[in-house]
Biopython code that builds the backbone (N, CA, C, O; Angstrom):
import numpy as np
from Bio.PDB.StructureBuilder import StructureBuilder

atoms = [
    (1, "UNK", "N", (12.013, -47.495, 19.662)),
    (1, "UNK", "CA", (13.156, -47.931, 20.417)),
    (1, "UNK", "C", (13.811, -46.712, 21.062)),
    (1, "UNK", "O", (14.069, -45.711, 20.394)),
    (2, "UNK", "N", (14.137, -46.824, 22.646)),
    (2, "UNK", "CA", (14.695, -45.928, 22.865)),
    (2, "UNK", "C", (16.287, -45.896, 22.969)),
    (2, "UNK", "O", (17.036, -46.869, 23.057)),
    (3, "UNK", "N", (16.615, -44.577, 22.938)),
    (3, "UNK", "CA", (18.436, -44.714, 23.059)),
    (3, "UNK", "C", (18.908, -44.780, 24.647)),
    (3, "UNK", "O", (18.301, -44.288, 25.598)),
    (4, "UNK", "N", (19.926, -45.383, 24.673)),
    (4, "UNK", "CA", (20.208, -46.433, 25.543)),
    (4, "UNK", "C", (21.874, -44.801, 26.275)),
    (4, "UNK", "O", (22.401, -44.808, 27.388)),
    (5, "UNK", "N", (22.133, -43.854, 25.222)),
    (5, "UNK", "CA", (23.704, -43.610, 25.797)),
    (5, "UNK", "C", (22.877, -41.722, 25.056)),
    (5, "UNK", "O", (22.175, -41.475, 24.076)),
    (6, "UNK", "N", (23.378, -40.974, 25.995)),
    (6, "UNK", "CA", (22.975, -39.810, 25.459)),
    (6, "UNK", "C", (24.025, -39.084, 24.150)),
    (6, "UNK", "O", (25.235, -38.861, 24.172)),
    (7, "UNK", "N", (23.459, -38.949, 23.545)),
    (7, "UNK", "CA", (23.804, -37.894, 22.126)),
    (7, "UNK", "C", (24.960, -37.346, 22.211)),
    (7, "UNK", "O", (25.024, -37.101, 23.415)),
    (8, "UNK", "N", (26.058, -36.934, 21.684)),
    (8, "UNK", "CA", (27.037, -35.525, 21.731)),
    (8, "UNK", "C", (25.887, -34.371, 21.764)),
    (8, "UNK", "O", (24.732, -34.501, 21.360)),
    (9, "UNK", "N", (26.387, -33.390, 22.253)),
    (9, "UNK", "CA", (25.883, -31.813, 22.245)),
    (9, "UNK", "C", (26.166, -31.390, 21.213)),
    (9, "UNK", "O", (25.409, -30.597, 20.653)),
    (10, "UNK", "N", (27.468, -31.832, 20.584)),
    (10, "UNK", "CA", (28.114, -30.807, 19.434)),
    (10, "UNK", "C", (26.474, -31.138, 18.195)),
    (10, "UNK", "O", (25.900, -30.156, 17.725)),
    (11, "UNK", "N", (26.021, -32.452, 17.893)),
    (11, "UNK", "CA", (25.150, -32.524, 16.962)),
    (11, "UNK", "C", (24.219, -31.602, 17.176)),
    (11, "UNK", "O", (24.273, -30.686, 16.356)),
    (12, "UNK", "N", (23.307, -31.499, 18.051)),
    (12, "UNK", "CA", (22.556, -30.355, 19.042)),
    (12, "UNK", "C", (22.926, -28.993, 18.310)),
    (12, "UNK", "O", (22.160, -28.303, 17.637)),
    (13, "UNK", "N", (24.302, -28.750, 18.594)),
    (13, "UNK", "CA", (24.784, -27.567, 17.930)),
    (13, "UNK", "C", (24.234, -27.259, 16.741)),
    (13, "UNK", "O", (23.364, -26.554, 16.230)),
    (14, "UNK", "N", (25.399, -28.366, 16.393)),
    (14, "UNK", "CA", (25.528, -28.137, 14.638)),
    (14, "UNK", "C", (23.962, -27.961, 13.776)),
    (14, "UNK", "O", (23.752, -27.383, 12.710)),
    (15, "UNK", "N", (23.174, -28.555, 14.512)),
    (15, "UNK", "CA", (21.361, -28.345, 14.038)),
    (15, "UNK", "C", (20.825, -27.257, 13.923)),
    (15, "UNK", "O", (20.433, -26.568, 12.981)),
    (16, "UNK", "N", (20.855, -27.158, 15.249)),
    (16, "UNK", "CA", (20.657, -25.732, 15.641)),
    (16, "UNK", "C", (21.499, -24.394, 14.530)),
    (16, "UNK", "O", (20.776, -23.595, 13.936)),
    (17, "UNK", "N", (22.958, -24.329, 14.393)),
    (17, "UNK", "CA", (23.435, -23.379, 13.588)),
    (17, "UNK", "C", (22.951, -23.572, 12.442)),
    (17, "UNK", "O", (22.690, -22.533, 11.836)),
    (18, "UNK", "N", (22.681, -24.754, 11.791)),
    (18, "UNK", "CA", (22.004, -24.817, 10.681)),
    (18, "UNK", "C", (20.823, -24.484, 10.268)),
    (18, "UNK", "O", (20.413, -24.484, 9.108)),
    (19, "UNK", "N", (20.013, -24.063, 11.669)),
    (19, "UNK", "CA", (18.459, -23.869, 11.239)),
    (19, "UNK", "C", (18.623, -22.131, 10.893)),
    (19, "UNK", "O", (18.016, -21.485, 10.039)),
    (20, "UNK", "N", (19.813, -21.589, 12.020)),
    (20, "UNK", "CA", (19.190, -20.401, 12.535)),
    (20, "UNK", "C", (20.404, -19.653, 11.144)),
    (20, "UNK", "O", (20.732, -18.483, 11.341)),
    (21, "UNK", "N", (20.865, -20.213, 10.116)),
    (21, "UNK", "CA", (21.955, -19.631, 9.425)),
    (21, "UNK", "C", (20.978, -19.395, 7.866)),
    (21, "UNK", "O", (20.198, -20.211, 7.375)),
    (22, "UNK", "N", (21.221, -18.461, 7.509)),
    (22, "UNK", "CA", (20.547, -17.291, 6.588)),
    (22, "UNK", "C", (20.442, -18.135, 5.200)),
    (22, "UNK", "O", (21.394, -18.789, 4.775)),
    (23, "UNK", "N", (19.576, -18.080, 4.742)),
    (23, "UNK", "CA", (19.007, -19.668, 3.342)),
    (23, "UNK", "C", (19.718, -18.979, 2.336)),
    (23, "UNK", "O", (18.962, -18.947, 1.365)),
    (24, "UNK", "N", (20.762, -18.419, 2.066)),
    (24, "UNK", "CA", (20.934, -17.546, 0.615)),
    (24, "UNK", "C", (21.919, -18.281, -0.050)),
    (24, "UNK", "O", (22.077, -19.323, 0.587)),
    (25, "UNK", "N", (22.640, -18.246, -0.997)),
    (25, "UNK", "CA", (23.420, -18.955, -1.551)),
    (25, "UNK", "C", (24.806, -18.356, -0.733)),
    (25, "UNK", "O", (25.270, -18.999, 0.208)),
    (26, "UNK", "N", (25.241, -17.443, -1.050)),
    (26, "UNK", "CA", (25.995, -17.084, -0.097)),
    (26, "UNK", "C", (26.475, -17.624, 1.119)),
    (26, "UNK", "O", (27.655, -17.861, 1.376)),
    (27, "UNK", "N", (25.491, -17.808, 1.859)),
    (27, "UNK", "CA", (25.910, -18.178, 3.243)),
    (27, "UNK", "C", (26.074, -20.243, 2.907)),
    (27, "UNK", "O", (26.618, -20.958, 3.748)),
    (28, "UNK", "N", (25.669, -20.643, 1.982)),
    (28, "UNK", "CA", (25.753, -21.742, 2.137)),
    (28, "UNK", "C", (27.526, -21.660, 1.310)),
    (28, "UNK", "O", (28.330, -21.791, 2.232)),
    (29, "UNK", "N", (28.114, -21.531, 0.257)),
    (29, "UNK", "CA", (29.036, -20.759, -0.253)),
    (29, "UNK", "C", (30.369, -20.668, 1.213)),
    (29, "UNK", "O", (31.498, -21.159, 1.229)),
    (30, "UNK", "N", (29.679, -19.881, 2.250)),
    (30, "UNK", "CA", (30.720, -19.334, 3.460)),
    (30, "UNK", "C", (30.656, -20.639, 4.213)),
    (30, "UNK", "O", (31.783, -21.122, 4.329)),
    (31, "UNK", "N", (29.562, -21.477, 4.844)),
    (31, "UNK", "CA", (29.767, -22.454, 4.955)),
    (31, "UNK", "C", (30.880, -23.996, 4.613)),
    (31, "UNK", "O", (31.551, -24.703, 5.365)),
    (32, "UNK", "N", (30.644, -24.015, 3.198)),
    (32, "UNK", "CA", (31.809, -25.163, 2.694)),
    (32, "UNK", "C", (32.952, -24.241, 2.585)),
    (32, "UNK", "O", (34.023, -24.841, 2.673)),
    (33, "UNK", "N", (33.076, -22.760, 2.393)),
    (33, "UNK", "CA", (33.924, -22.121, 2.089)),
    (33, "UNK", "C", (35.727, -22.816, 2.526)),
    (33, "UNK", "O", (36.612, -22.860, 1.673)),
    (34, "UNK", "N", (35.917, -23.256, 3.885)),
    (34, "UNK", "CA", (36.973, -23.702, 4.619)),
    (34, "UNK", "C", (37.544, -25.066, 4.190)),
    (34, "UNK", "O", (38.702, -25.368, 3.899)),
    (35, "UNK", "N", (36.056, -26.051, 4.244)),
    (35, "UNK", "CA", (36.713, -26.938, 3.449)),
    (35, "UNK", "C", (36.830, -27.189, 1.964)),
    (35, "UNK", "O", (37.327, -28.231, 1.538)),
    (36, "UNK", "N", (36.450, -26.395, 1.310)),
    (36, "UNK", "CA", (36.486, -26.316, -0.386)),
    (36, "UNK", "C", (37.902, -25.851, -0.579)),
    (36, "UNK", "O", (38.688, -26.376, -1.367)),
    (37, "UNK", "N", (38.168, -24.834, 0.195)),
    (37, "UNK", "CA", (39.578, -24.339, -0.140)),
    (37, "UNK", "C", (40.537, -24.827, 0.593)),
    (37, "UNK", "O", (41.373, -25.013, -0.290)),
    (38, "UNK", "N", (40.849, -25.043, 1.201)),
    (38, "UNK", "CA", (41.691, -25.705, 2.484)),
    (38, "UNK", "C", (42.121, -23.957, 3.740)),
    (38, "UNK", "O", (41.880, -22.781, 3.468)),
    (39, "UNK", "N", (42.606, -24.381, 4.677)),
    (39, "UNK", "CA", (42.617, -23.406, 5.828)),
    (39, "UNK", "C", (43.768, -22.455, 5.454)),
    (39, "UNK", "O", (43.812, -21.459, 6.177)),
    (40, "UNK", "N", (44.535, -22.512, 4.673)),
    (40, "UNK", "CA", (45.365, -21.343, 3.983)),
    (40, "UNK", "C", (44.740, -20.707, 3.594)),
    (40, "UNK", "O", (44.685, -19.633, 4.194)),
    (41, "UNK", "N", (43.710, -20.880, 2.194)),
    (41, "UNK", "CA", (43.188, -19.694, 1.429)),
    (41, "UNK", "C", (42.220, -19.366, 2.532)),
    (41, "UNK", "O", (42.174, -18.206, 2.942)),
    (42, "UNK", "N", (41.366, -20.383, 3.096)),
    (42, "UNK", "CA", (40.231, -19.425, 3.948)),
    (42, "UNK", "C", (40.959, -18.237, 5.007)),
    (42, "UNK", "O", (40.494, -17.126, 5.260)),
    (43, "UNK", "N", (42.185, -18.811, 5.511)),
    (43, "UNK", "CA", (42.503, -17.559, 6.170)),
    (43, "UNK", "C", (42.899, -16.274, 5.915)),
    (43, "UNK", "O", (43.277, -15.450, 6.747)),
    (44, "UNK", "N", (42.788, -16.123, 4.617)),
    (44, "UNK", "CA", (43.530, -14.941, 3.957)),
    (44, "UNK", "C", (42.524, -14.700, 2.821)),
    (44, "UNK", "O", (42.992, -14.023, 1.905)),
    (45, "UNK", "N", (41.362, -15.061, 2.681)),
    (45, "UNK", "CA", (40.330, -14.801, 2.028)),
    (45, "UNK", "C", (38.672, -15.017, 2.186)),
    (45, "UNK", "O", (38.508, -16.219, 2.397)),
    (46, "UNK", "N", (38.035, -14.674, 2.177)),
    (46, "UNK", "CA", (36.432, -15.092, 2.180)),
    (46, "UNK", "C", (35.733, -14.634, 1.506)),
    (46, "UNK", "O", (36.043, -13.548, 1.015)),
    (47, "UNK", "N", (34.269, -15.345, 1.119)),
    (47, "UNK", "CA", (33.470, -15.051, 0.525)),
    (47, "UNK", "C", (32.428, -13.718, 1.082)),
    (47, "UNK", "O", (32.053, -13.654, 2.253)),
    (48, "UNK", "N", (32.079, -12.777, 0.115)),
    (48, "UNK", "CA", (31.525, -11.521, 0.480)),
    (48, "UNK", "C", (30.565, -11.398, 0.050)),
    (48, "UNK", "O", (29.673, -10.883, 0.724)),
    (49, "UNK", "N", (30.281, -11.916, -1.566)),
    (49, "UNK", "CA", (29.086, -11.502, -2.210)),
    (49, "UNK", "C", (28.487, -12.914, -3.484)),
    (49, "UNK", "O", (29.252, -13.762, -3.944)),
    (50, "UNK", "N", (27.613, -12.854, -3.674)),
    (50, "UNK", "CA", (27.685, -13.996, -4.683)),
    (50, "UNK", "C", (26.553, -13.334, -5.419)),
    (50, "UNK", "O", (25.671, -13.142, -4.581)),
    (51, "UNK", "N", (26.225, -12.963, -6.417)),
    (51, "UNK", "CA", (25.320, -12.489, -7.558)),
    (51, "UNK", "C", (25.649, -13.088, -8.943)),
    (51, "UNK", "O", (26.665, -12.973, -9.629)),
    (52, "UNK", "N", (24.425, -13.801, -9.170)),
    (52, "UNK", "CA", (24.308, -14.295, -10.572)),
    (52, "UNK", "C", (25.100, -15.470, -11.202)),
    (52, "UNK", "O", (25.198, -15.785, -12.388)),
    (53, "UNK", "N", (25.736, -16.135, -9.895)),
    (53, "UNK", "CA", (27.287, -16.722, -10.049)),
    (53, "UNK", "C", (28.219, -16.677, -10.343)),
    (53, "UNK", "O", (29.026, -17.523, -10.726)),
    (54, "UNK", "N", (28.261, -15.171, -10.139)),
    (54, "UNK", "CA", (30.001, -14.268, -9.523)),
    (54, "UNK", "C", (30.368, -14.458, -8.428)),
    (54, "UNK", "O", (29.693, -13.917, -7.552)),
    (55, "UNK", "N", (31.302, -15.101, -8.089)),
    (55, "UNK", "CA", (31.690, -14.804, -6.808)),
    (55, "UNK", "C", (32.579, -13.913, -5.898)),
    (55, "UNK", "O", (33.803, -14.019, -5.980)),
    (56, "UNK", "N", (32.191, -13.323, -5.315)),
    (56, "UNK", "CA", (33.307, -12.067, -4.949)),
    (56, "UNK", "C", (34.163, -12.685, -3.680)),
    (56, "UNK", "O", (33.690, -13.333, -2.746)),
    (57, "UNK", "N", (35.216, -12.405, -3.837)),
    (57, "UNK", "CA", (36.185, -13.502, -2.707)),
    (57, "UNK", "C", (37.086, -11.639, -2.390)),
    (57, "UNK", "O", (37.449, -10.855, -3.266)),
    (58, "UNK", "N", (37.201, -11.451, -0.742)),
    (58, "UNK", "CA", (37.694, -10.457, -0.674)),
    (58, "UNK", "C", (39.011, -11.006, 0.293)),
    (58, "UNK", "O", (38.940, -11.541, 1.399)),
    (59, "UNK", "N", (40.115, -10.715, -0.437)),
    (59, "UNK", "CA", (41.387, -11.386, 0.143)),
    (59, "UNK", "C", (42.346, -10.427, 1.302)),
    (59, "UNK", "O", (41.978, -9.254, 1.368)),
    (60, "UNK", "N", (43.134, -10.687, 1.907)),
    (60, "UNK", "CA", (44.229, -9.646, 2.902)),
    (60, "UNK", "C", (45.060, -9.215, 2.435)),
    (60, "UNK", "O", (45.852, -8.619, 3.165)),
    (61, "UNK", "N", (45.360, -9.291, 0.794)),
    (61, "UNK", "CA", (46.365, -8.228, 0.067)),
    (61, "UNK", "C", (45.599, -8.382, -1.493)),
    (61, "UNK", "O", (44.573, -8.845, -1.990)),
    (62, "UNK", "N", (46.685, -7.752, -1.830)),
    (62, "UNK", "CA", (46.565, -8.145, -3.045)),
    (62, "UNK", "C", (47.336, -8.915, -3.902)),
    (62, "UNK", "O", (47.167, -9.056, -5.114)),
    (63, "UNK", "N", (48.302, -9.466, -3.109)),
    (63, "UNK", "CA", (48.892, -10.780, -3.968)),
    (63, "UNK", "C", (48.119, -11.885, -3.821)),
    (63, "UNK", "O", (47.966, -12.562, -4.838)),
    (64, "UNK", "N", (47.319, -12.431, -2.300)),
    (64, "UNK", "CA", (46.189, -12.807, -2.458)),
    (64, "UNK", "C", (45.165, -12.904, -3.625)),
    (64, "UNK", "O", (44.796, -13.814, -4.368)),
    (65, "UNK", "N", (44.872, -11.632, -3.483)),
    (65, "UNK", "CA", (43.788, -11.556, -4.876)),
    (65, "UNK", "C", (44.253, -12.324, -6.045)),
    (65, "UNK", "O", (43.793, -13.409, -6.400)),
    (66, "UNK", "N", (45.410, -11.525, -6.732)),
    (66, "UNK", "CA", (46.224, -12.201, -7.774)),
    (66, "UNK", "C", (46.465, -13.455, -7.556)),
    (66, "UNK", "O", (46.560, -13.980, -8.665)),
    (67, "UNK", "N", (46.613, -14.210, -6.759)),
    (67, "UNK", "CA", (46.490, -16.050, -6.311)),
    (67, "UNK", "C", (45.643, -16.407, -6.568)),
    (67, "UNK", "O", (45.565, -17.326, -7.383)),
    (68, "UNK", "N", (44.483, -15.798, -5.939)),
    (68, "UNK", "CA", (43.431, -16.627, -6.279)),
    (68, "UNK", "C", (42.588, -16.542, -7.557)),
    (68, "UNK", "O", (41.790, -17.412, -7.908)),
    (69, "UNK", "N", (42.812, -15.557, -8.127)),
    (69, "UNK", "CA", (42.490, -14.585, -10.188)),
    (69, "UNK", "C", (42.791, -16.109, -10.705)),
    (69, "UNK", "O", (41.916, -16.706, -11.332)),
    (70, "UNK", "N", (44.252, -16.816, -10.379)),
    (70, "UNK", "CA", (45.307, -17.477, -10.909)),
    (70, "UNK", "C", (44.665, -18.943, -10.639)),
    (70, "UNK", "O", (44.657, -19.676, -11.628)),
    (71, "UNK", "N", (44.199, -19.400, -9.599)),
    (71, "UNK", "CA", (43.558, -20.186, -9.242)),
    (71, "UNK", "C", (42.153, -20.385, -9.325)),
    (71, "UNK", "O", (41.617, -21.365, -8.807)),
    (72, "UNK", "N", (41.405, -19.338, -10.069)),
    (72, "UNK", "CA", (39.944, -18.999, -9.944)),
    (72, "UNK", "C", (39.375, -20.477, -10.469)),
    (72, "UNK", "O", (38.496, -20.902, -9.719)),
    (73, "UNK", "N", (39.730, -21.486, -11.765)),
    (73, "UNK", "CA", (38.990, -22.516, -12.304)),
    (73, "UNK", "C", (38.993, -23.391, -11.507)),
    (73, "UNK", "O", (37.926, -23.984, -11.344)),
    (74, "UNK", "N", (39.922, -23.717, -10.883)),
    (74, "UNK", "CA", (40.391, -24.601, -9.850)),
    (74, "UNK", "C", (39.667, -24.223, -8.425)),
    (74, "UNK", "O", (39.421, -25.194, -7.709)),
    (75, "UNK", "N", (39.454, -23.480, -8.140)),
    (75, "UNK", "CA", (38.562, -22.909, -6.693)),
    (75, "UNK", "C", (37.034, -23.059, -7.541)),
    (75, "UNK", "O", (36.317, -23.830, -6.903)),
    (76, "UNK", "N", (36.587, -22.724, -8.349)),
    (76, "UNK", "CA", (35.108, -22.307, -8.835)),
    (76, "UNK", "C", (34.616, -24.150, -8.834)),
    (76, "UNK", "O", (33.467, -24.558, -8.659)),
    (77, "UNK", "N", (35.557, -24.808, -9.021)),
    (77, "UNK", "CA", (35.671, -26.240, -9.466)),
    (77, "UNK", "C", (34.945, -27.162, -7.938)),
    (77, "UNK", "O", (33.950, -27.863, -7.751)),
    (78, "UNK", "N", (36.284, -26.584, -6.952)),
    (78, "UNK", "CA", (35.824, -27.228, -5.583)),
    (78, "UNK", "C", (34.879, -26.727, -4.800)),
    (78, "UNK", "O", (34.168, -27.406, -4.059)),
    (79, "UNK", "N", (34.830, -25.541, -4.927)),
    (79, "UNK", "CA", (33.750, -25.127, -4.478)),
    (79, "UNK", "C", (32.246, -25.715, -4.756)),
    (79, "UNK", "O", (31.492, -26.161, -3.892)),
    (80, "UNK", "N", (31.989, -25.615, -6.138)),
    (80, "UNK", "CA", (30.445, -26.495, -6.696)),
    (80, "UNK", "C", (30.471, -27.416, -6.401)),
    (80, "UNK", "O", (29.413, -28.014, -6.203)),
    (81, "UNK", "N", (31.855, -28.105, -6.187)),
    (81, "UNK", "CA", (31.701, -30.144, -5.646)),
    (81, "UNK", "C", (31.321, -29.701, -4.249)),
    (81, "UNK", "O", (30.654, -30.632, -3.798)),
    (82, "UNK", "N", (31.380, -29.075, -3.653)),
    (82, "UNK", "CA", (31.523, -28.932, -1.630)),
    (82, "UNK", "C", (29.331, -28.923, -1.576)),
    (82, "UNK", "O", (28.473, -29.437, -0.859)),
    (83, "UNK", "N", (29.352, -28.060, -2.737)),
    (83, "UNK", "CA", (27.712, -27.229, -2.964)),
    (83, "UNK", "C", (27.227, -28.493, -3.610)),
    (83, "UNK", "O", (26.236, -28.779, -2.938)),
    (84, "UNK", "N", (27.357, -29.337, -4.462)),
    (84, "UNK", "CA", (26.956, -30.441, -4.709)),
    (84, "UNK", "C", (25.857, -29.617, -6.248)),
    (84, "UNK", "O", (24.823, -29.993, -6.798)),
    (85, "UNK", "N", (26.563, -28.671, -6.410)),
    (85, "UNK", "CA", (25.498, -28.011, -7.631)),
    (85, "UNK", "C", (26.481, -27.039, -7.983)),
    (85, "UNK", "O", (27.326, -26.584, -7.211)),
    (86, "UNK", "N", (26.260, -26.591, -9.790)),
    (86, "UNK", "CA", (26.713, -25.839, -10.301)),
    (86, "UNK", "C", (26.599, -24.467, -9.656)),
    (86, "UNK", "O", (26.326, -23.504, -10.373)),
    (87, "UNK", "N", (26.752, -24.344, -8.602)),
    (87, "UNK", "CA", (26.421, -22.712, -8.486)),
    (87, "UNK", "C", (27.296, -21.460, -8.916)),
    (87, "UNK", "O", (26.925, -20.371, -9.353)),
    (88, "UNK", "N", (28.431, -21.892, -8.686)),
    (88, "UNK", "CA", (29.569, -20.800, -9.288)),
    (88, "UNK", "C", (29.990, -20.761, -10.384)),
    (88, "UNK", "O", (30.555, -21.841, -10.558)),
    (89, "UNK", "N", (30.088, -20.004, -11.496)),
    (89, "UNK", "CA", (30.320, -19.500, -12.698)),
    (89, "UNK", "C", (32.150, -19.465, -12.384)),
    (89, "UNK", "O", (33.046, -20.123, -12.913)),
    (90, "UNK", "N", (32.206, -18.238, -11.133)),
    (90, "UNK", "CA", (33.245, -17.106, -11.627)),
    (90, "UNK", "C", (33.734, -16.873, -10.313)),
    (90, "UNK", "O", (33.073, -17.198, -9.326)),
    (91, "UNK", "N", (35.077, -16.221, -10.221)),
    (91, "UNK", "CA", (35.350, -15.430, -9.625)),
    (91, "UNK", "C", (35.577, -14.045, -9.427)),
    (91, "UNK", "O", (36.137, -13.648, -10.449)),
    (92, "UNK", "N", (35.410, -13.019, -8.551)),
    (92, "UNK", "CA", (36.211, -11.746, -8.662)),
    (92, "UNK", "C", (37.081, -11.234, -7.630)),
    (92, "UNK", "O", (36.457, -10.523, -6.842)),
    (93, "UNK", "N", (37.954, -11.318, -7.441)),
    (93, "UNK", "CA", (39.087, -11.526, -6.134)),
    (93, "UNK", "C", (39.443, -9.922, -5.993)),
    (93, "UNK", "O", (40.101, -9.378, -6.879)),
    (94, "UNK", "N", (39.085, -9.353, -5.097)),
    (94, "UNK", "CA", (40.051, -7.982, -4.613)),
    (94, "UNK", "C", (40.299, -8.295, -3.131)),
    (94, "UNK", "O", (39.936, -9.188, -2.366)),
    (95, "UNK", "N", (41.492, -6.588, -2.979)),
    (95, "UNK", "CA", (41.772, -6.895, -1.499)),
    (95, "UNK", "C", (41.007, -5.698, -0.648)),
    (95, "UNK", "O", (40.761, -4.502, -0.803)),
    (96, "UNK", "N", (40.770, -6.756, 0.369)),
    (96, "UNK", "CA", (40.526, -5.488, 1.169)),
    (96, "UNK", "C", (41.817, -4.379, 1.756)),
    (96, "UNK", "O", (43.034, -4.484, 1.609)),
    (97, "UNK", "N", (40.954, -3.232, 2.513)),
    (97, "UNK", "CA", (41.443, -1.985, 2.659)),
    (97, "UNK", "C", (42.951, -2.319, 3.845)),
    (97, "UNK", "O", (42.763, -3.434, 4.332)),
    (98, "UNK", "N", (43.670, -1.984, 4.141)),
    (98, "UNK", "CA", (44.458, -2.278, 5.299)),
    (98, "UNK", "C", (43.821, -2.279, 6.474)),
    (98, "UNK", "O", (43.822, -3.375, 7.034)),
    (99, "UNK", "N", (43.301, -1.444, 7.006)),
    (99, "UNK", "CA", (42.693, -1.589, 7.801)),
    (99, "UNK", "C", (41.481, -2.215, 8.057)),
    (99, "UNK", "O", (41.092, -2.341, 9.218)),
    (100, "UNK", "N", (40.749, -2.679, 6.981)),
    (100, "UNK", "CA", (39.302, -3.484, 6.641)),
    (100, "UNK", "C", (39.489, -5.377, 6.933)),
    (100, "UNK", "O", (38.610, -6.238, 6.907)),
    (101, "UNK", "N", (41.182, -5.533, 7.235)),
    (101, "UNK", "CA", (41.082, -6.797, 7.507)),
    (101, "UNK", "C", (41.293, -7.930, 8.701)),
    (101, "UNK", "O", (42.362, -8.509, 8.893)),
    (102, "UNK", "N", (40.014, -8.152, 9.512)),
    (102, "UNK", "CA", (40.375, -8.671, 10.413)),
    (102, "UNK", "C", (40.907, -8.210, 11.654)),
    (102, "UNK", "O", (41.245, -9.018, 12.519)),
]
sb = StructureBuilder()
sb.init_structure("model")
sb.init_model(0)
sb.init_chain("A")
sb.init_seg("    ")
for serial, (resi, resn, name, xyz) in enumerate(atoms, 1):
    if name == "N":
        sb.init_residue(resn, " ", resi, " ")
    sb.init_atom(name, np.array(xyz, "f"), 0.0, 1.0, " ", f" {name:<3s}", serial, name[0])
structure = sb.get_structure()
């Protein structure tokens, strides 16, 4: 059967970024990253490193950091629901440098 009304582009897109985006846990991690946390923490934090299911979250201060230390069970929580798998253990929250952000 053929289609009758052409496609959005954005799907096109979104395929496409998905093919050409790096298979590691990590990047899937930076992916849900925005909606796991909501657009506050993503803007003032992101994911940097993920080893062994540590997660290294590098924040824009360090009261940041300390927020999210504070929040770590609760983030490690939504995050694995977004991943649909246990992947995160942990957190380790520092800040970046002043000048290192953004």
């Amino acid at each position: 059967m053929r289609r009758r009304e052409p496609r959005a582009l954005s799907h096109a897109v979104a395929a496409l970024a998905d093919s050409l985006a790096p298979q590691t846990t990590l990047a899937e991690i930076q992916r849900v990253w925005p909606d796991a946390v909501g657009e506050v923490v993503a803007g003032q934090a992101e994911p940097t490193r993920e080893r062994d299911g540590v997660l290294t979250i590098t924040c824009s201060s360090a009261v940041w950091a300390q927020e999210l230390d504070l929040m770590g069970p609760d983030l490690v929580g939504r995050i694995n629901a977004a991943l649909g798998a246990e992947t995160v253990r942990s957190l380790r929250c520092s800040s970046a440098p002043a000048k290192g952000w953004r």
